[in-house]
PDB file of N, CA, C and O in Angstrom:
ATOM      1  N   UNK A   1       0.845  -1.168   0.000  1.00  0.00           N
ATOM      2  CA  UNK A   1       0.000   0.000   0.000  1.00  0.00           C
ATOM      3  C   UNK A   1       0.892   1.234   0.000  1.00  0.00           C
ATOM      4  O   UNK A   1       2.048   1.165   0.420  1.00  0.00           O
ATOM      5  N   UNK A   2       0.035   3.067  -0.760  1.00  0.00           N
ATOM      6  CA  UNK A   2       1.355   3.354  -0.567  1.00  0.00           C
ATOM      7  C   UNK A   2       0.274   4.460  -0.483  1.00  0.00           C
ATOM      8  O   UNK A   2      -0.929   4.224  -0.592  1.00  0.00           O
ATOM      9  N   UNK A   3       0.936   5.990  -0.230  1.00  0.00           N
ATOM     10  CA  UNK A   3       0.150   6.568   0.583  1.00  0.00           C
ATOM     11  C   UNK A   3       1.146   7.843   0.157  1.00  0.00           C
ATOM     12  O   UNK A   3       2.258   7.714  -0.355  1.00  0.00           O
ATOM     13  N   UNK A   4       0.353   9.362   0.558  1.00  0.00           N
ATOM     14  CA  UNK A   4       1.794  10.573   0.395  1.00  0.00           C
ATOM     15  C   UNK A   4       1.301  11.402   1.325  1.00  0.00           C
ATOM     16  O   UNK A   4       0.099  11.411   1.587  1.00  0.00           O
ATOM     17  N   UNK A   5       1.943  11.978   1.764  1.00  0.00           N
ATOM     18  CA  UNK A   5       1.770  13.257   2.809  1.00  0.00           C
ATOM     19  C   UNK A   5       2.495  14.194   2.116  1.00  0.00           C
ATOM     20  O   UNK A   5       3.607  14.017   1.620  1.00  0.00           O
ATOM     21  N   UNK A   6       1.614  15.532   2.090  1.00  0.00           N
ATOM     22  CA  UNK A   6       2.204  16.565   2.198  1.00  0.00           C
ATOM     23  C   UNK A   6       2.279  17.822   3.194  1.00  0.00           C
ATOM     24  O   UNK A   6       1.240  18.263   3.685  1.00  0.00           O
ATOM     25  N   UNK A   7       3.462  18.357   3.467  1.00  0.00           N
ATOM     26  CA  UNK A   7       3.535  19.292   4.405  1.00  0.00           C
ATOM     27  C   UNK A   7       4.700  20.089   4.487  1.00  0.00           C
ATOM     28  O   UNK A   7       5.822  19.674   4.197  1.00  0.00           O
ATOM     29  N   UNK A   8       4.410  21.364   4.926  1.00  0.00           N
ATOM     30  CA  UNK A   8       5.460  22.442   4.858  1.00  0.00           C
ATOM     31  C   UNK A   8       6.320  22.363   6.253  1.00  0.00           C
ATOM     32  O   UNK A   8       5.763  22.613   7.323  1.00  0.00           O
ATOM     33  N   UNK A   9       7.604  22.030   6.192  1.00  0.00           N
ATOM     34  CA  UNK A   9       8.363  22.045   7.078  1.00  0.00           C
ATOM     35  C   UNK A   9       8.660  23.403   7.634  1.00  0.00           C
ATOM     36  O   UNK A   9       8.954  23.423   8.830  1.00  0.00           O
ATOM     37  N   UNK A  10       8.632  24.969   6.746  1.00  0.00           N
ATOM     38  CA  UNK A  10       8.212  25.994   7.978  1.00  0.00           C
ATOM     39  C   UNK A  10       7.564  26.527   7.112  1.00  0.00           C
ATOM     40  O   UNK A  10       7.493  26.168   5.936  1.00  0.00           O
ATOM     41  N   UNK A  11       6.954  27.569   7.691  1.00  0.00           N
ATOM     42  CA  UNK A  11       5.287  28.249   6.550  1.00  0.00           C
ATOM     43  C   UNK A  11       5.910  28.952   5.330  1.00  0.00           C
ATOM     44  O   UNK A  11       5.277  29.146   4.292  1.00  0.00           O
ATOM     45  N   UNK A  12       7.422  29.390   5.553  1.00  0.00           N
ATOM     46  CA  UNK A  12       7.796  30.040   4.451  1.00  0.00           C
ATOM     47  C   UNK A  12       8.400  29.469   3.768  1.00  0.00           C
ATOM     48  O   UNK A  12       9.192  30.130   3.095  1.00  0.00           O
ATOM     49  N   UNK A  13       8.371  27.948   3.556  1.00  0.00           N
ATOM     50  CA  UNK A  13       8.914  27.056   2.878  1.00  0.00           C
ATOM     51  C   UNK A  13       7.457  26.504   1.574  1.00  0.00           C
ATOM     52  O   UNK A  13       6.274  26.778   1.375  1.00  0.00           O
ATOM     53  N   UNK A  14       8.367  25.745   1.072  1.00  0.00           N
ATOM     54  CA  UNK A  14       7.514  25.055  -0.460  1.00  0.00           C
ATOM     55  C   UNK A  14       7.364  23.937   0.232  1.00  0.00           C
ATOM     56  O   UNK A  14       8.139  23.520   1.093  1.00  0.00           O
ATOM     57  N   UNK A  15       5.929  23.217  -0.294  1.00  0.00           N
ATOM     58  CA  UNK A  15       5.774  22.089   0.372  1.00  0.00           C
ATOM     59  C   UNK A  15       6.374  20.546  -0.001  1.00  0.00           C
ATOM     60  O   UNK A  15       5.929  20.128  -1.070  1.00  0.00           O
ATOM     61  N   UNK A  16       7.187  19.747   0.605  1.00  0.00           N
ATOM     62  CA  UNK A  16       7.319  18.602   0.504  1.00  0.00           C
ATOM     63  C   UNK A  16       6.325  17.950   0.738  1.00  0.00           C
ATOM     64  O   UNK A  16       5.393  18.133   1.521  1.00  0.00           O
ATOM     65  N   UNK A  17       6.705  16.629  -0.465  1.00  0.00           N
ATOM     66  CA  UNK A  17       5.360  15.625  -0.197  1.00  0.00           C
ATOM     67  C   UNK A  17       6.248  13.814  -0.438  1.00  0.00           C
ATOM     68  O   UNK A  17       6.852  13.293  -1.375  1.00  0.00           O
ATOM     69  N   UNK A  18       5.936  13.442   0.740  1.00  0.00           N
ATOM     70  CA  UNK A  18       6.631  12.127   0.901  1.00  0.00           C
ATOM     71  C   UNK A  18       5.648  11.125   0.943  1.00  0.00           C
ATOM     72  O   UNK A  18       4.545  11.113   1.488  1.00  0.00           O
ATOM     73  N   UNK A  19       6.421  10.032   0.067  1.00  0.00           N
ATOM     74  CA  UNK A  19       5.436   8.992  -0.289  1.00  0.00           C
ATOM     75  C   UNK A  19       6.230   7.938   0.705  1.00  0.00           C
ATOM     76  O   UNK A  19       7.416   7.748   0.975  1.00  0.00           O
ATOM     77  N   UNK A  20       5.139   7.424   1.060  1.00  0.00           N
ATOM     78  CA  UNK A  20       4.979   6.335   2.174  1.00  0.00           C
ATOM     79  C   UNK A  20       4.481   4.972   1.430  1.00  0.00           C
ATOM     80  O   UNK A  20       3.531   4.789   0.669  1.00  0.00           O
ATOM     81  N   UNK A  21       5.274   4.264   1.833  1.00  0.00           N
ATOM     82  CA  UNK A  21       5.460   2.483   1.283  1.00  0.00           C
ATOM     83  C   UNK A  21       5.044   1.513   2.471  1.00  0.00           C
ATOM     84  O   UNK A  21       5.717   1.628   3.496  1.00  0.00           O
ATOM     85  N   UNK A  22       4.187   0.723   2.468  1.00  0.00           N
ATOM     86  CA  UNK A  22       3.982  -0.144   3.592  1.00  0.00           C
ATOM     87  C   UNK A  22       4.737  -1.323   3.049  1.00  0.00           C
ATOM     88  O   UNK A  22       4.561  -1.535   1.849  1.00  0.00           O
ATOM     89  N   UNK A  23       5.461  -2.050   3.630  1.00  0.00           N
ATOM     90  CA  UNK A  23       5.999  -3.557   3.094  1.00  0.00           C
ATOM     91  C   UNK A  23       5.990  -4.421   4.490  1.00  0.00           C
ATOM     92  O   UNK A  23       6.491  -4.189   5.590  1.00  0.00           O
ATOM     93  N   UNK A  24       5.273  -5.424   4.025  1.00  0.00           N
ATOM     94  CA  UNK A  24       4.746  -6.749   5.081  1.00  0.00           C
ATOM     95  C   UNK A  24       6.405  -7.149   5.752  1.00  0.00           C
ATOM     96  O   UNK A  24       6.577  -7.363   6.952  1.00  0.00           O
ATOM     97  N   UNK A  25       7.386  -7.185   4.844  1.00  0.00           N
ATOM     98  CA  UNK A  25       8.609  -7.855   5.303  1.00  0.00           C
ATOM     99  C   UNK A  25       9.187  -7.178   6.659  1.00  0.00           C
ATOM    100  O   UNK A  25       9.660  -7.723   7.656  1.00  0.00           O
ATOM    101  N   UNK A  26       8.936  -5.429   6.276  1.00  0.00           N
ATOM    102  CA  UNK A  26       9.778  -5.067   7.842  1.00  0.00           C
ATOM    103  C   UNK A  26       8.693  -5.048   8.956  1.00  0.00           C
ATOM    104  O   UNK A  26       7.525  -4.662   9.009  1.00  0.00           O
ATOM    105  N   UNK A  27       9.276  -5.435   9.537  1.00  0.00           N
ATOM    106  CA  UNK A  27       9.440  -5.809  11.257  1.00  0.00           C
ATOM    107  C   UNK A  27       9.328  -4.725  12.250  1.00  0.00           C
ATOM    108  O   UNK A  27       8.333  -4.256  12.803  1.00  0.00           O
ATOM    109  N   UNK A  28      10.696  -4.411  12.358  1.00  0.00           N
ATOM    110  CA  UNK A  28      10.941  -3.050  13.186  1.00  0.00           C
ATOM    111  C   UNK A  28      11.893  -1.941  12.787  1.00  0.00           C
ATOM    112  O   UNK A  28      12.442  -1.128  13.531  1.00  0.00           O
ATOM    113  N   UNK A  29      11.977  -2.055  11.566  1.00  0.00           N
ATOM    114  CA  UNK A  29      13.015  -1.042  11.302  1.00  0.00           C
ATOM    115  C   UNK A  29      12.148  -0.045   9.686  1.00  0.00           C
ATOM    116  O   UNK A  29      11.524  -0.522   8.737  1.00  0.00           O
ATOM    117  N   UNK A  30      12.406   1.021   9.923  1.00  0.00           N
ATOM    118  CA  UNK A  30      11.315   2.024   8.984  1.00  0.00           C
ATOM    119  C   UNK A  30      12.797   2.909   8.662  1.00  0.00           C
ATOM    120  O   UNK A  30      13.715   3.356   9.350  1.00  0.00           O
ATOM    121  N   UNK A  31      12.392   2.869   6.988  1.00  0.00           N
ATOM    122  CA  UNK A  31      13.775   3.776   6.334  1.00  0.00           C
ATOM    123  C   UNK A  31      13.064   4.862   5.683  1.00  0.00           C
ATOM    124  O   UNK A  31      11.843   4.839   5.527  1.00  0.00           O
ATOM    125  N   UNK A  32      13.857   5.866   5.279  1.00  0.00           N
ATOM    126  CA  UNK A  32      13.719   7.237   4.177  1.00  0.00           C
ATOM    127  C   UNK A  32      14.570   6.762   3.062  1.00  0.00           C
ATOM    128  O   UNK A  32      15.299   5.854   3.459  1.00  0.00           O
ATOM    129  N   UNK A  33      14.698   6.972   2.131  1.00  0.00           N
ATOM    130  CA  UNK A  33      15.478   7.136   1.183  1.00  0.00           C
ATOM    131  C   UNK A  33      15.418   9.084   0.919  1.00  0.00           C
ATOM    132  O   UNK A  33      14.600   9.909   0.513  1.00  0.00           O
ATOM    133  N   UNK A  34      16.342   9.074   1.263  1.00  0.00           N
ATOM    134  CA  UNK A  34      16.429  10.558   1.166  1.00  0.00           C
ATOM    135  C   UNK A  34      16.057  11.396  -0.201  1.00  0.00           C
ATOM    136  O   UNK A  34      15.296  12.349  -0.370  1.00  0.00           O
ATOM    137  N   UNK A  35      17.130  10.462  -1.357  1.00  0.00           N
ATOM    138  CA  UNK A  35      17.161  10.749  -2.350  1.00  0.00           C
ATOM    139  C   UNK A  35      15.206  11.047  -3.553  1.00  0.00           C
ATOM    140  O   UNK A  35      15.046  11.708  -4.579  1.00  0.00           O
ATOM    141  N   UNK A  36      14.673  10.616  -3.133  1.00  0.00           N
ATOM    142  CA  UNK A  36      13.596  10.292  -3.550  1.00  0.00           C
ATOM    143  C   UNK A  36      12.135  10.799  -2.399  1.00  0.00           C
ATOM    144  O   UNK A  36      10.968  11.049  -2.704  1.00  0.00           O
ATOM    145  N   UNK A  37      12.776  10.803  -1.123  1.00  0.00           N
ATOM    146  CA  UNK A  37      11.741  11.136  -0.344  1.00  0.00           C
ATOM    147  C   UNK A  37      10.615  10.256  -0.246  1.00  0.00           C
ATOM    148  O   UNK A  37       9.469  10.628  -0.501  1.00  0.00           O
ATOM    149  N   UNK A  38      10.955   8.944   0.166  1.00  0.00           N
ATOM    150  CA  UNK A  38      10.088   8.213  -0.156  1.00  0.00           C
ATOM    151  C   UNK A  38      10.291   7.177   1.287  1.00  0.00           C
ATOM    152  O   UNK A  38      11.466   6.902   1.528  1.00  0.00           O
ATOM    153  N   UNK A  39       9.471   6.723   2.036  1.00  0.00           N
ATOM    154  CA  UNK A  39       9.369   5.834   3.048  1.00  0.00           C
ATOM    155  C   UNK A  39       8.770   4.850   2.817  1.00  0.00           C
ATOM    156  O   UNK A  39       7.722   4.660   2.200  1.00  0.00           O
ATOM    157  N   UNK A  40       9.876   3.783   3.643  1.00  0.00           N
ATOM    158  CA  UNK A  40       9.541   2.365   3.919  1.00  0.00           C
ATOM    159  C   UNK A  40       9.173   1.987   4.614  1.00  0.00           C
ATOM    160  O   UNK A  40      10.054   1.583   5.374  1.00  0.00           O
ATOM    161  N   UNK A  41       7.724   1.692   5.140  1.00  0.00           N
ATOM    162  CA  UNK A  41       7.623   1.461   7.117  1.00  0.00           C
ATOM    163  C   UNK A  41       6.845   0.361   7.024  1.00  0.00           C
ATOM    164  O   UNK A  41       6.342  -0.124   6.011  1.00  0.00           O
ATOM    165  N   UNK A  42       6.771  -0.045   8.283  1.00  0.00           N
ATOM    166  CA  UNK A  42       5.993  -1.452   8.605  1.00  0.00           C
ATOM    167  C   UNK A  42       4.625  -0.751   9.005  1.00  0.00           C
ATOM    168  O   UNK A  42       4.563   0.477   9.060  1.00  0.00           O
ATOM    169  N   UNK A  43       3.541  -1.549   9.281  1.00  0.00           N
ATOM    170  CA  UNK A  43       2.444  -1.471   9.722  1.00  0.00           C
ATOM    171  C   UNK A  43       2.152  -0.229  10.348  1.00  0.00           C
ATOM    172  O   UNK A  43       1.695   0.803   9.857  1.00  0.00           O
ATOM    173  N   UNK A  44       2.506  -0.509  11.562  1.00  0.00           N
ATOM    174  CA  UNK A  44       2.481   0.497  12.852  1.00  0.00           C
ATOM    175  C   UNK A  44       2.718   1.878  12.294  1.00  0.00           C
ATOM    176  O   UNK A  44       2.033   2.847  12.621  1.00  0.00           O
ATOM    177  N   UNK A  45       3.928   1.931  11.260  1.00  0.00           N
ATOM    178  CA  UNK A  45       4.259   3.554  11.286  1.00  0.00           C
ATOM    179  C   UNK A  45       3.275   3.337   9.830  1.00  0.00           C
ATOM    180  O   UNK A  45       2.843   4.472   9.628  1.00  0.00           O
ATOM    181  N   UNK A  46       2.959   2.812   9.198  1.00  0.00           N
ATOM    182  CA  UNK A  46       2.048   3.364   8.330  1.00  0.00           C
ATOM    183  C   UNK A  46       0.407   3.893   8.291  1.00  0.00           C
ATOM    184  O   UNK A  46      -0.262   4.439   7.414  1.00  0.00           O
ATOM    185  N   UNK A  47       0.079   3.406   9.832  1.00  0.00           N
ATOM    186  CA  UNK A  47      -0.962   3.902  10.582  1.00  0.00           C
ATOM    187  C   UNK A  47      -0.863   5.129  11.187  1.00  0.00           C
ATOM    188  O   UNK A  47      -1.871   5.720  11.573  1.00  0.00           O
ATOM    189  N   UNK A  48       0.476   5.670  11.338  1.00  0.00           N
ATOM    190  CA  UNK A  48       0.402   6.816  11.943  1.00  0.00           C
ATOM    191  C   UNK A  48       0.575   7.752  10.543  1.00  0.00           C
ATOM    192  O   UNK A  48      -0.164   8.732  10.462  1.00  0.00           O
ATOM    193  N   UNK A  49       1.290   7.552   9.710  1.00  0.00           N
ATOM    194  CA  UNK A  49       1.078   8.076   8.396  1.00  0.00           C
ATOM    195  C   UNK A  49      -0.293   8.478   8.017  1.00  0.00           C
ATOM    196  O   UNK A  49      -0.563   9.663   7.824  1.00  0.00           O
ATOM    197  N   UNK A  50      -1.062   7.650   7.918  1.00  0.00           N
ATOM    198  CA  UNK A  50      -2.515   7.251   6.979  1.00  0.00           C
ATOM    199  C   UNK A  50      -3.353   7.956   7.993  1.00  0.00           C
ATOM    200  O   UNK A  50      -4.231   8.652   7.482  1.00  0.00           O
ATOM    201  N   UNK A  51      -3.305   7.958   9.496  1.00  0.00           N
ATOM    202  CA  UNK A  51      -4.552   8.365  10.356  1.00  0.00           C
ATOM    203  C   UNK A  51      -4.331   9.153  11.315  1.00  0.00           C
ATOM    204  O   UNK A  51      -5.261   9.824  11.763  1.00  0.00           O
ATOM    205  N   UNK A  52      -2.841   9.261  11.930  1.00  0.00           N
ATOM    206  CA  UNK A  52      -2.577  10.101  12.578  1.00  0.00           C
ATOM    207  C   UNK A  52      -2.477  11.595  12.140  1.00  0.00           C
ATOM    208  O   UNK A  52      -2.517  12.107  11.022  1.00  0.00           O
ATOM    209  N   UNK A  53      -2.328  12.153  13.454  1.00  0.00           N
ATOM    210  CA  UNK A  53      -2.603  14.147  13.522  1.00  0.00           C
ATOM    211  C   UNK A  53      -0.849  14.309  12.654  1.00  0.00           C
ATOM    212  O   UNK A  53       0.011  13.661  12.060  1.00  0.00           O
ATOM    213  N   UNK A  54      -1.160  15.521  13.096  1.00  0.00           N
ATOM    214  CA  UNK A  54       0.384  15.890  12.480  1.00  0.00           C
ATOM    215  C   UNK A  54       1.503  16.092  13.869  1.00  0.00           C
ATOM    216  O   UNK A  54       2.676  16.105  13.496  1.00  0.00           O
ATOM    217  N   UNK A  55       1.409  16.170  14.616  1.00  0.00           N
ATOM    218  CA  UNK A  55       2.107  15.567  15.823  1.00  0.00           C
ATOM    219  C   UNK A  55       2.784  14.375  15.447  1.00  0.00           C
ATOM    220  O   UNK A  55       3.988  14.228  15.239  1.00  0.00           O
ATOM    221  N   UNK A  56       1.821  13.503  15.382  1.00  0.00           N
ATOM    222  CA  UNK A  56       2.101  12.079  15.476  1.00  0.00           C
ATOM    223  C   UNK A  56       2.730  11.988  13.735  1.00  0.00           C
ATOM    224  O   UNK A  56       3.452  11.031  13.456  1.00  0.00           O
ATOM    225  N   UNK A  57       2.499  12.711  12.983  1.00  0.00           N
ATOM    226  CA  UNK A  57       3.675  12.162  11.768  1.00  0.00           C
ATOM    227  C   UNK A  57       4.624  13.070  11.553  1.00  0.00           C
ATOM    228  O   UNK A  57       5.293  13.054  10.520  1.00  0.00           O
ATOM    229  N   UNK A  58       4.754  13.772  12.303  1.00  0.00           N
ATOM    230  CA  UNK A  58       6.045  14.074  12.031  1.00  0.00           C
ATOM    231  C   UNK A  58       7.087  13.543  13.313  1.00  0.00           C
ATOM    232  O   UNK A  58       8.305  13.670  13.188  1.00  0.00           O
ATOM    233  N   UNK A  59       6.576  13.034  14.353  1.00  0.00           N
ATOM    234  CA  UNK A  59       7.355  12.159  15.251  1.00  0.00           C
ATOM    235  C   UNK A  59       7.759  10.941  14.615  1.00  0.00           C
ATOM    236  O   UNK A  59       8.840  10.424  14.901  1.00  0.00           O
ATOM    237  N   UNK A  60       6.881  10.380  13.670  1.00  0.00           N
ATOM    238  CA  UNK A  60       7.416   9.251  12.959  1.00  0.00           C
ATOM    239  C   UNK A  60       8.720   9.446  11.850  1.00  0.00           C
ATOM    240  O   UNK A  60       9.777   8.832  11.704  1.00  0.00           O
ATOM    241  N   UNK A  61       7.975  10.844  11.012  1.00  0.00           N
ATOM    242  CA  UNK A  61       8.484  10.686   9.929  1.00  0.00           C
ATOM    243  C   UNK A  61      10.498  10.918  11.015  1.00  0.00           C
ATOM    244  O   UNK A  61      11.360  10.084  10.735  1.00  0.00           O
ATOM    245  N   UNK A  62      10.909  12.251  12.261  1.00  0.00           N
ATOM    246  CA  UNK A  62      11.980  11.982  12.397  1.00  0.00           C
ATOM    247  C   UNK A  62      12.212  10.827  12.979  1.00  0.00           C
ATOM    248  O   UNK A  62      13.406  10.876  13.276  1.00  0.00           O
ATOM    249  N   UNK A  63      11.693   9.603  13.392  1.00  0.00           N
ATOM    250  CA  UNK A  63      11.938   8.074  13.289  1.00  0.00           C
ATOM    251  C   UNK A  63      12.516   7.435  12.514  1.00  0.00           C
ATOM    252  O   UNK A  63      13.131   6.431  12.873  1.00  0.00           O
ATOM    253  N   UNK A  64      12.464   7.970  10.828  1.00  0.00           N
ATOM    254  CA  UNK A  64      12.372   6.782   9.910  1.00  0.00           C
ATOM    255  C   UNK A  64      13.998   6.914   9.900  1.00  0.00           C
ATOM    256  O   UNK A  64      14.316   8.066  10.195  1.00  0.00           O
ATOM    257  N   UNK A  65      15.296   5.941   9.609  1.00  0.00           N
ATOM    258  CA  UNK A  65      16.245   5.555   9.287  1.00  0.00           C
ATOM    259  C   UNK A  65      16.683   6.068   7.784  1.00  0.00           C
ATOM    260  O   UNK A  65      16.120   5.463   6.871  1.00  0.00           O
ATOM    261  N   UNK A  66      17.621   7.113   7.399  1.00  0.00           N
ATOM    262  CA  UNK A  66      17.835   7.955   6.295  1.00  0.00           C
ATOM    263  C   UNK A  66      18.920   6.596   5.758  1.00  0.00           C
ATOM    264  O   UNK A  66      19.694   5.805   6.296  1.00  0.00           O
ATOM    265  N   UNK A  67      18.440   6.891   4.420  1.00  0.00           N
ATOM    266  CA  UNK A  67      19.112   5.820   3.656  1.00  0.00           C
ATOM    267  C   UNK A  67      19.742   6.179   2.291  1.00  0.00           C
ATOM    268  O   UNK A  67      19.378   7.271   1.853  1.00  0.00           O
ATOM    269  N   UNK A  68      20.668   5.438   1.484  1.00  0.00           N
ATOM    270  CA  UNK A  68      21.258   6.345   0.056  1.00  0.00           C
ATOM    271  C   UNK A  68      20.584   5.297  -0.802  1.00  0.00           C
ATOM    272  O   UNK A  68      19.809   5.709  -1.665  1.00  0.00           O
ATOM    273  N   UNK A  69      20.797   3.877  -0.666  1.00  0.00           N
ATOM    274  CA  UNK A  69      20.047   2.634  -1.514  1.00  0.00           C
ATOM    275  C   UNK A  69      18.717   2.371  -1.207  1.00  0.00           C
ATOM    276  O   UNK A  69      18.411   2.604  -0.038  1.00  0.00           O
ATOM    277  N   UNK A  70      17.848   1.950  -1.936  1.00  0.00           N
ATOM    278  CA  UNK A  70      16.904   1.149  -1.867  1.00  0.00           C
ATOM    279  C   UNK A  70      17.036   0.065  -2.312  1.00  0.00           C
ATOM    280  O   UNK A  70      17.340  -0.195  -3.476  1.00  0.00           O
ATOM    281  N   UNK A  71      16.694  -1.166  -0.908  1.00  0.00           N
ATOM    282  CA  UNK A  71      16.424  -2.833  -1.427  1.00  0.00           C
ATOM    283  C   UNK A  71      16.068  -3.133  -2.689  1.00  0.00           C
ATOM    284  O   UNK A  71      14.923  -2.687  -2.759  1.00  0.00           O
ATOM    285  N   UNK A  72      16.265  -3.486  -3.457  1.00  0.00           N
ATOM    286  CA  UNK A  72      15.780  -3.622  -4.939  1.00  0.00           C
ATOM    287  C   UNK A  72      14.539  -4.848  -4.054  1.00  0.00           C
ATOM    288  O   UNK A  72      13.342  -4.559  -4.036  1.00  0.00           O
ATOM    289  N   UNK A  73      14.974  -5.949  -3.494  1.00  0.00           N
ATOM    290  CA  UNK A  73      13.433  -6.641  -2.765  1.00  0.00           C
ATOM    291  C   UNK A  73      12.413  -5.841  -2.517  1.00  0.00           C
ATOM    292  O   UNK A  73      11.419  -6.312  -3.069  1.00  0.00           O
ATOM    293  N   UNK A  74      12.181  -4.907  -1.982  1.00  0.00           N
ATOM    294  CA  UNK A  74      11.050  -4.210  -1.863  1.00  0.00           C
ATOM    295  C   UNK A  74      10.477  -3.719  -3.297  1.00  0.00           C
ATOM    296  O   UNK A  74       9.286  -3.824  -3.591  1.00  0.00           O
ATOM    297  N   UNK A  75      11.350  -3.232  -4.058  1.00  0.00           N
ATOM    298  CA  UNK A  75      10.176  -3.332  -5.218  1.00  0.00           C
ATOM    299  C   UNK A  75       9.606  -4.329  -5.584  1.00  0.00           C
ATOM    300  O   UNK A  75       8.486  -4.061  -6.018  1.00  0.00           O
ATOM    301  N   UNK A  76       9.828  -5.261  -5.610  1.00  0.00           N
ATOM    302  CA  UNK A  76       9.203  -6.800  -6.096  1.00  0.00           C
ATOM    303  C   UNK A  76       7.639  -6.692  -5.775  1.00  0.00           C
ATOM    304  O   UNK A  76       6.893  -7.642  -6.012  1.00  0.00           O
TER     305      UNK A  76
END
């Protein structure tokens, strides 16, 4: 499932919009790919993505693990 948020990191900024990836395989570990702006999370953080306030995603989003590769497995 995949999902995007958008939001302005300060009001006088342009808005970023990060796409959110759910994948069944992870467990406990939730990445960024920086390059792309794009997140990998398990369940849990993709509930706070999808339904949570904005409190609660942007506590996640500084959670997620910044990354330069993406698993080529996860695209599959």
């Amino acid at each position: 499932m995949k999902i995007t948020w958008t939001y302005f990191p300060k009001p006088e900024c342009k808005p970023v919009t990060l796409t959110v990836i759910y994948l069944n395989s992870l467990v406990m570990d939730n990445y960024l790919h920086v390059e792309t702006n794009t997140a990998f999370v398990n369940w849990e953080l993709f509930r706070v993505f999808r339904d949570g306030n904005l409190k609660q995603r942007q506590l996640a989003y500084k959670s997620l693990t910044k990354i330069d590769q993406i698993d080529s497995k996860w695209l599959q």
